[in-house]
N, C-alpha and C positions, 0 to 999 in steps of 0.2 A: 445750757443749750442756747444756741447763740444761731439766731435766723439771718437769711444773706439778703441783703438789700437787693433793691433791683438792678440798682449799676455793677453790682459784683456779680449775681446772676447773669447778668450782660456779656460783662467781661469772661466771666468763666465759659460760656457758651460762645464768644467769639474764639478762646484758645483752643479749644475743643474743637469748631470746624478748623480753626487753620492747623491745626494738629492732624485733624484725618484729611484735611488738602493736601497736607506734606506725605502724611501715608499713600493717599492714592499715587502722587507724582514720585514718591520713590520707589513703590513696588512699580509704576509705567514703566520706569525707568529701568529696574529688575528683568522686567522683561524685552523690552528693547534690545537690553544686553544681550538676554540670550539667544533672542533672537539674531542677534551680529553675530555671535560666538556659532550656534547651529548652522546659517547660510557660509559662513569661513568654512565651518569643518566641512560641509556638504561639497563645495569647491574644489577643496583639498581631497579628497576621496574619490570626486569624478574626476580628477588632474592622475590620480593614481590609479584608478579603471581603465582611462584610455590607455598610459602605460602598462600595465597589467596585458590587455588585449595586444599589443601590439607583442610583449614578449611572447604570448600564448601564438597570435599569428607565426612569427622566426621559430618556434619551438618545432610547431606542426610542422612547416616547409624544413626544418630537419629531417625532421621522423621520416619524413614523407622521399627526401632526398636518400635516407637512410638505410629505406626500404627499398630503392630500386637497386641500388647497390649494391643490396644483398641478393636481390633477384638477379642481378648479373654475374656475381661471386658465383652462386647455385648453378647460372647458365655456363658456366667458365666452366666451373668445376668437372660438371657432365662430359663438354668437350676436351678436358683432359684427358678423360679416360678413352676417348674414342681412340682406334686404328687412324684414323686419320690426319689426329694431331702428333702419334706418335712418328707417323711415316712423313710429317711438315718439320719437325723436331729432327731427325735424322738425316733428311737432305738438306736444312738449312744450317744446323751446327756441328754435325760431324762430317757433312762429302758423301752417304753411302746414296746409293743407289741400288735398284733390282736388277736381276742377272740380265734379264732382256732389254733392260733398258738402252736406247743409244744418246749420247751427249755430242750435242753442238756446238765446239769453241769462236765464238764470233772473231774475228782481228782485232789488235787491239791498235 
């Protein structure tokens, strides 16, 4: 059994704090990291939100486009079947007219 002098007791307890200085400065440093690594991703993700929002805005003003469109299709469709468009339909692509009708040819 062999007891440790005081200069190697020294020594030995100086390697040991500079051993956990080196611990402390590289787990800092661990986290540093990751902390650059989480504010990058966070960046990239709010860069991909506003993208995100702005397709979701053009999507709606589709829909939305989409929609009236079809409310006008439905309004069309109605005035198809009317008397009215049928009797706009046959004076302007066939010539007919109703018996009492009289027609005015201007000079040309």
């Amino acid at each position: 059994m062999r007891f440790e002098t005081k200069r190697e007791r020294e020594q030995r307890r100086k390697r040991q704090k500079r051993s956990a200085i080196l611990g402390m400065v590289f787990a800092m440093l661990v986290v540093v990291g990751l902390g650059v690594l989480l504010w990058n991703g966070k960046k990239n993700i709010e860069a991909k939100n506003v993208e995100y929002e702005k397709q979701i805005k053009e999507l709606q003003e589709q829909v939305d486009e989409e929609k009236q469109r079809t409310e006008e299709l439905n309004e069309y469709k109605k005035y198809v079947q009317t008397k009215k468009f049928a009797e706009e339909i046959a004076k302007d692509k066939f010539g007919l007219i109703y018996p009492d009708e009289i027609i005015f040819k201007g000079k040309k």
